[in-house]
C-alpha positions as YAML, in Angstrom:
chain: A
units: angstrom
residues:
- id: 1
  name: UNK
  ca: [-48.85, 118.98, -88.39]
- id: 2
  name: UNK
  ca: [-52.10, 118.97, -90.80]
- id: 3
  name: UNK
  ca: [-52.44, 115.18, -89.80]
- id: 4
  name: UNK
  ca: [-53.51, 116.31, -86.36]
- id: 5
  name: UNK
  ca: [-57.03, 116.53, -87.34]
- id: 6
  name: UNK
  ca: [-57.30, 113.65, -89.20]
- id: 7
  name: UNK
  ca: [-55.94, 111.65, -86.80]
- id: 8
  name: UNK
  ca: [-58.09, 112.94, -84.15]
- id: 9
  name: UNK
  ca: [-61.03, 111.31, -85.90]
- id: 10
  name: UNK
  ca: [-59.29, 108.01, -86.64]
- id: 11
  name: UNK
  ca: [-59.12, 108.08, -82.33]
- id: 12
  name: UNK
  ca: [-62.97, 108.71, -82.34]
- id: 13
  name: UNK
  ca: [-63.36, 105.91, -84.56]
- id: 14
  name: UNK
  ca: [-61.30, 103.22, -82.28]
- id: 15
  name: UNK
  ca: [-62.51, 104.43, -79.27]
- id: 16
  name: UNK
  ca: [-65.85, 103.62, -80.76]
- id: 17
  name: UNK
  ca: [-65.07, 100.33, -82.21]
- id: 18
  name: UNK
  ca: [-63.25, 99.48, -79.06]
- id: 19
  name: UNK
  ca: [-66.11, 100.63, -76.45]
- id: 20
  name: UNK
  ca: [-68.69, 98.63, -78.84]
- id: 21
  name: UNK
  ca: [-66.07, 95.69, -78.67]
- id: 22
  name: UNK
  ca: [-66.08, 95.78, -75.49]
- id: 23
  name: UNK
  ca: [-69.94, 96.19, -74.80]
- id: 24
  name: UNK
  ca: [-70.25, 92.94, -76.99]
- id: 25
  name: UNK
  ca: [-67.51, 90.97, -74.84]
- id: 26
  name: UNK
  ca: [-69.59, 91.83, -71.42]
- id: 27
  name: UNK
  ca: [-72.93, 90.95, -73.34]
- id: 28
  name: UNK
  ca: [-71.51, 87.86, -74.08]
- id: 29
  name: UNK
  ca: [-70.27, 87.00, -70.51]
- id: 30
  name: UNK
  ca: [-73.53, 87.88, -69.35]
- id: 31
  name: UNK
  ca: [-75.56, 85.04, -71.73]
...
């Protein structure tokens, strides 16, 4: 499957999105 790698990054990319998502939602319940 040559998608493999390309999908690996797209993971890397919503885990980052996600984690920052999430770091904004705690900021916010801490204001």
């Amino acid at each position: 499957m040559k998608h493999l790698r390309g999908l690996d990054s797209t993971e890397r990319f919503v885990v980052a999105s996600s984690f920052i998502s999430l770091a904004f939602a705690y900021i916010t319940l801490l204001i």
